[in-house]
N, C-alpha and C positions, 0 to 999 in steps of 0.2 A: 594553511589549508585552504582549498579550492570547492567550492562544493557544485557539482554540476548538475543541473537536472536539466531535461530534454521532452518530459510530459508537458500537455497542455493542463496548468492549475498554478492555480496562484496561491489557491490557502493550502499550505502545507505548516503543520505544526511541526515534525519532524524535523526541516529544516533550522528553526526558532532554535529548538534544542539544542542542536550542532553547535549552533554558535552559543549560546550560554554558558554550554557544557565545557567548551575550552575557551569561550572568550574570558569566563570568570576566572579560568587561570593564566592570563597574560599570555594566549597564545594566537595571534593574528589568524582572525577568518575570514577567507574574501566570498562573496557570492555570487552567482551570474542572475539576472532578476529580469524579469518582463518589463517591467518600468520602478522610479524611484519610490513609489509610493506602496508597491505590496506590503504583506506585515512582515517579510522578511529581511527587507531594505527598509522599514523603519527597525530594526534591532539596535539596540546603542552596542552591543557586544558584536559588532561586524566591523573589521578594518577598513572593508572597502565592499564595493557591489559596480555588478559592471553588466550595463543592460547589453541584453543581442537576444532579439525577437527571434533570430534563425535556426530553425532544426534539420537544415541539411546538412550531408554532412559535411563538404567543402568550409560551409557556413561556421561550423563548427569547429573545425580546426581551424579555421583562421584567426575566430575569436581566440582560442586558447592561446594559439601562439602570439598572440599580440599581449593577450594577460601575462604572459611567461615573462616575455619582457617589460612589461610594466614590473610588477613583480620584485625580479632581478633575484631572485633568492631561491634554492630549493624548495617546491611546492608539495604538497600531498593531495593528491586528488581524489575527491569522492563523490563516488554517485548517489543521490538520491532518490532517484529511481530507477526500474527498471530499466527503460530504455538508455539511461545516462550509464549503466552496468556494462548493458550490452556493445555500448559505443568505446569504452573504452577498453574492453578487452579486445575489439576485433580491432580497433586501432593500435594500439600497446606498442608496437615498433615505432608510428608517427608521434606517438606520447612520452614516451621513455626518453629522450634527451632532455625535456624539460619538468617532467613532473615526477613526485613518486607515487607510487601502487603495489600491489601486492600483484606477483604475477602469478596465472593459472593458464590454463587451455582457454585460448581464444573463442573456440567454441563455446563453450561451457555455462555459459551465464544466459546465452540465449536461450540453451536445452532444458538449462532449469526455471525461464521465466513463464514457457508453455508450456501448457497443461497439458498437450498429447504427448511430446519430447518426453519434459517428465516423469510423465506414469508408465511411459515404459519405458524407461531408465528405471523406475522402481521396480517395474515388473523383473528387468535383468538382474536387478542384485538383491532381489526377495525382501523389499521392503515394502511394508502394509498399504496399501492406500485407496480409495475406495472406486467401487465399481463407477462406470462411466462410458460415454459411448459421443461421439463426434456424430451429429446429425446431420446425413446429406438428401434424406427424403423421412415421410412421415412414415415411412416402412419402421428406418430405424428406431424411430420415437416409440413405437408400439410393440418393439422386439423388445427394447431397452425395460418399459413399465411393463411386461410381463415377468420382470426380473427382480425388477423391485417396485414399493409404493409409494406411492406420496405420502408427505411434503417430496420435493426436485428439488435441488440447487444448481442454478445457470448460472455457466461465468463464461465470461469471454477467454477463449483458446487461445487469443495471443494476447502477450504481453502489453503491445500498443493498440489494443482496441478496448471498448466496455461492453455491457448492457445495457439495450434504451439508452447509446451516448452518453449514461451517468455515471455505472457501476460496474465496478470489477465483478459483483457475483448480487444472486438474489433469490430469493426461494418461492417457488411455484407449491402452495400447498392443495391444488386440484388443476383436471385440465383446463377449467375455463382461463384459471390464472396463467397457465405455460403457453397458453395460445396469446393470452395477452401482451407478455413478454416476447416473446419469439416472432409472433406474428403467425400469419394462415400457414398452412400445408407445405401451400408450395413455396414459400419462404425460406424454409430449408435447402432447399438446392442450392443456395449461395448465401447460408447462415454461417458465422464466426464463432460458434456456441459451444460447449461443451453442456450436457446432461449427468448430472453425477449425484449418485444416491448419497439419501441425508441422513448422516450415521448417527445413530443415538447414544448421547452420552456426551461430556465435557468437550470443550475449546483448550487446548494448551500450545504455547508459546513454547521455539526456543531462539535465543537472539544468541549471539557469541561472533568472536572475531578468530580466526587461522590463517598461519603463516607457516607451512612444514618448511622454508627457508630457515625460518631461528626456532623450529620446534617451538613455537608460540600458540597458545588454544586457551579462549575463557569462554566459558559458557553458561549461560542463565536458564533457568527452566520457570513459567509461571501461568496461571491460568486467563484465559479472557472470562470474563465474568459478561459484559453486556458489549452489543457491535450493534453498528447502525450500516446501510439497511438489519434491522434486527432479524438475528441469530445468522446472519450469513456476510455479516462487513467485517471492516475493520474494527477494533479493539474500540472502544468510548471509557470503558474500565476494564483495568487490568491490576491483580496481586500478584507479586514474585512468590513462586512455591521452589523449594527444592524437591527436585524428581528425578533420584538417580538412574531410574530403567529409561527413564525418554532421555535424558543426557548422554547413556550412551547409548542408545539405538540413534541419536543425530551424529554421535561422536564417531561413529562406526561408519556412518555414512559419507560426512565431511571425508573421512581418510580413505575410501573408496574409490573418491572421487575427483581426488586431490583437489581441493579446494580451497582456494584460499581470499583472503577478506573479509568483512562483516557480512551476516547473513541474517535474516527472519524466516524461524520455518515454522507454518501455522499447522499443528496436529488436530486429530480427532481422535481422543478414548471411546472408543467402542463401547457400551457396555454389554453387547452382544457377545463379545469372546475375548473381551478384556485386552484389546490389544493397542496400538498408539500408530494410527492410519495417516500419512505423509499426503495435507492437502495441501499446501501451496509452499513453493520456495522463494523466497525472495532474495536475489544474491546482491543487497547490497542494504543500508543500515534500515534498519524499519522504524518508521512513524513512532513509536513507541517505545525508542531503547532505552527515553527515561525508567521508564518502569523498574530497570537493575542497576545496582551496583554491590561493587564487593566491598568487604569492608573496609578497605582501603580508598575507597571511594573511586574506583576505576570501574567504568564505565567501558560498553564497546568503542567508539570512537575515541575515550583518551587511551583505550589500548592501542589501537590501530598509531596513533600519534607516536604511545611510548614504544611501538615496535617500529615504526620506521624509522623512527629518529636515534636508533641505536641504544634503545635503554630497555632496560630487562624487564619482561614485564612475571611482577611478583604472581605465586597463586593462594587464592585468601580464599577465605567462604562468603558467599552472598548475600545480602543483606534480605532476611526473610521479611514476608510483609509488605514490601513495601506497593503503593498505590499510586497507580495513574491513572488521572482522568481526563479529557479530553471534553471540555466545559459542557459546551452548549450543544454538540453533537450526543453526550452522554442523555442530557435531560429527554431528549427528544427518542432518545434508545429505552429511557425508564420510562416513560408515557405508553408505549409499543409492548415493550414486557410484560408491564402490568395488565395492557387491556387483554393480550394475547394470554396469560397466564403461565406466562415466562420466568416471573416472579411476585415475590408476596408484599405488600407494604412493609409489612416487617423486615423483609430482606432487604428492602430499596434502602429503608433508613439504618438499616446494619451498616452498608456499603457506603453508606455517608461519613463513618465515623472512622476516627485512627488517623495517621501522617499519612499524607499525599503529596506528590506534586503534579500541578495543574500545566495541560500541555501550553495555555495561551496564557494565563493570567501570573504576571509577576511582579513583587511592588518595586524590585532595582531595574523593571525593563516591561514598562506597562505600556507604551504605543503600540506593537503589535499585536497585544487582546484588541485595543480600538480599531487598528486600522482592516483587522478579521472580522470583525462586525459589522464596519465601511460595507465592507466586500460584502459579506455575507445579502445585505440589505439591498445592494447593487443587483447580486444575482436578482434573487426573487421579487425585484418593480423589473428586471430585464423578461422574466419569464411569466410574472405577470401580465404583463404589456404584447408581449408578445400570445399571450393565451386570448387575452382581449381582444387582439389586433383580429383573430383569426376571425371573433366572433363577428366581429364590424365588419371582414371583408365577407361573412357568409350571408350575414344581412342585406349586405349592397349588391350580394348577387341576387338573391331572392328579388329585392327590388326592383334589380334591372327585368328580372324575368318578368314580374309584374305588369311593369311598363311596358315592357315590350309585348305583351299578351293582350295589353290593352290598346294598343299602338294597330297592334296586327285587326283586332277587333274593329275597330273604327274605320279602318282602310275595306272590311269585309260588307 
């Protein structure tokens, strides 16, 4: 297996897993990586890693086809993000001689990684999903909050863009906040943003893999408990629940839409009308698909494995219970909760308790928690340094101004 991603980011836990999750059963996993040193090229459960800094696309296939033939063998290739989804659907004829995939509509993976695509794709086949409005002057902004109140949650509309260059999504709970985010007025005229009311009531997951070629479908269903940025990121903890009404409201969907691959799709239960509102798709494996397995111990991606490789994939029950955490981003999401009253100490240290597994820390493959820490530390003296730097250079203006007021004085 091939694992492609095509995002700018280096810490990916997600990936990590990929490889543990079949390297620990004797199944060769190659990566493509930024350089030798990320945490996902130090994994000792990786066959091989193979750097290519380029995201065009020319760029891109050419690495591939060079991997192919290093390689030499049937591949399987998987996206680990978005943008790695969308590239190789719309590629899939330049791809299909040398790798394998699960084939769907070319299109398809793009429509479900934007948020406007999306939601009205939901809109066509009457599935729930929450009010929202694409802002292209502050007209809209003020049509939209007569509709509904704050908290807001902002995410970026496309797939290959964020928020403030950080974040896929983040919550404005008054105006002062959504102006800070978004920026002034007129900003809007050429903002990437979607505006989307903040449903009250639970987080729930559902991860699974489809293939209507061998009538192949597993599906997990479980809650996010805590997400960093808090109450609107990604997963930091997550418990697998069995939930047959959202299993088959995605179940229904998937085959709607003919779908096929691993997928993440992030719900919201209402508790307003009880219903299970379709807020992001992700059509390719999620950051988090440790979280499930059946009791067979099949996993999405060893399904994706045991279905392309011609071997039947059994159907079990889920393992209920079970707990991912995502180390050092969770801590920082429990600090946030509590101050917010998001949760109680007593719930924090409930959630400490039981089997888990941790997305970076493991004792058969512990460089990667190290070399995510490396990183982590790198970032913030980068963006320290950089916060500093700005200060020095507004001081050295002020100075110049000084001197030169003073300069100007002397000559008067």
């Amino acid at each position: 297996m091939l694992l492609l991603k095509m995002g700018e980011y280096v810490i990916h836990h997600g990936a990590v897993g990929i490889a543990r999750s079949l390297g620990r059963l004797g199944i060769p996993v190659y990566a493509i990586v930024e350089d030798r040193y990320t945490p996902l090229a130090m994994c000792r459960h990786l066959a091989g890693t193979f750097v290519n800094p380029s995201t065009d696309t020319n760029g891109v296939l050419s690495c591939l086809t060079a991997i192919a033939e290093t390689i030499k063998r049937p591949t399987i290739l998987l996206p680990t993000d978005d943008n790695a989804a969308v590239f190789i659907a719309e590629h899939s004829k330049d791809l299909a001689d040398r790798f394998l995939f699960p084939r769907l509509r070319p299109e398809l993976p793009r429509q479900l990684a934007d948020k406007m695509s999306l939601y009205s794709l939901c809109r066509q086949l009457g599935i729930p999903f929450p009010d929202f409005v694409y802002p292209t002057s502050i007209d809209d902004v003020h049509k939209f909050l007569e509709r509904v109140t704050f908290p807001v949650v902002v995410k970026a509309a496309e797939h290959s863009r964020s928020v403030n260059n950080r974040y896929s999504s983040l919550i404005a709970r008054n105006p002062d906040e959504l102006i800070a985010i978004c920026g002034p007025p007129e900003s809007f005229r050429r903002s990437k943003i979607v505006l989307q009311e903040y449903i009250p009531g639970e987080d729930w997951v559902f991860h699974g893999y489809r293939n209507p070629e061998t009538d192949s479908l597993l599906g997990f269903t479980g809650r996010k408990v805590r997400s960093y940025p808090p109450f609107a990121g990604p997963t930091t903890l997550g418990v697998s629940i069995p939930n047959e009404q959202l299993s088959k409201q995605a179940e229904v969907m998937l085959r709607e839409i003919g779908y096929a691959g691993v997928m993440d799709l992030d719900w919201r239960h209402d508790e307003r009308d009880g219903r299970y509102k379709l807020v992001d798709f992700n059509p390719r494996v999620g950051a988090n698909f440790r979280m499930f397995e059946n009791s067979e111990g099949v996993d999405v991606v060893r399904a994706l494995h045991l279905d392309l490789t011609g071997r039947p994939l059994r159907q079990s029950a889920m393992v209920e219970g079970r707990t991912f955490t995502v180390e050092l981003y969770d801590l920082v999401a429990s600090l946030a909760y509590l101050r917010r009253g998001g949760s109680t100490s007593r719930a924090w240290r409930k959630s400490l308790t039981g089997p888990r597994e941790l997305a970076w820390w493991s004792w058969d493959d512990p460089l990667p928690f190290f070399a995510m820490g490396a990183r982590l530390l790198l970032r913030v003296a980068g963006r320290t340094a950089r916060r500093n730097g700005g200060k020095v250079l507004l001081h050295v203006r002020r100075a110049n101004r000084i001197l030169d007021f003073g300069a100007r004085s002397k000559k008067a």
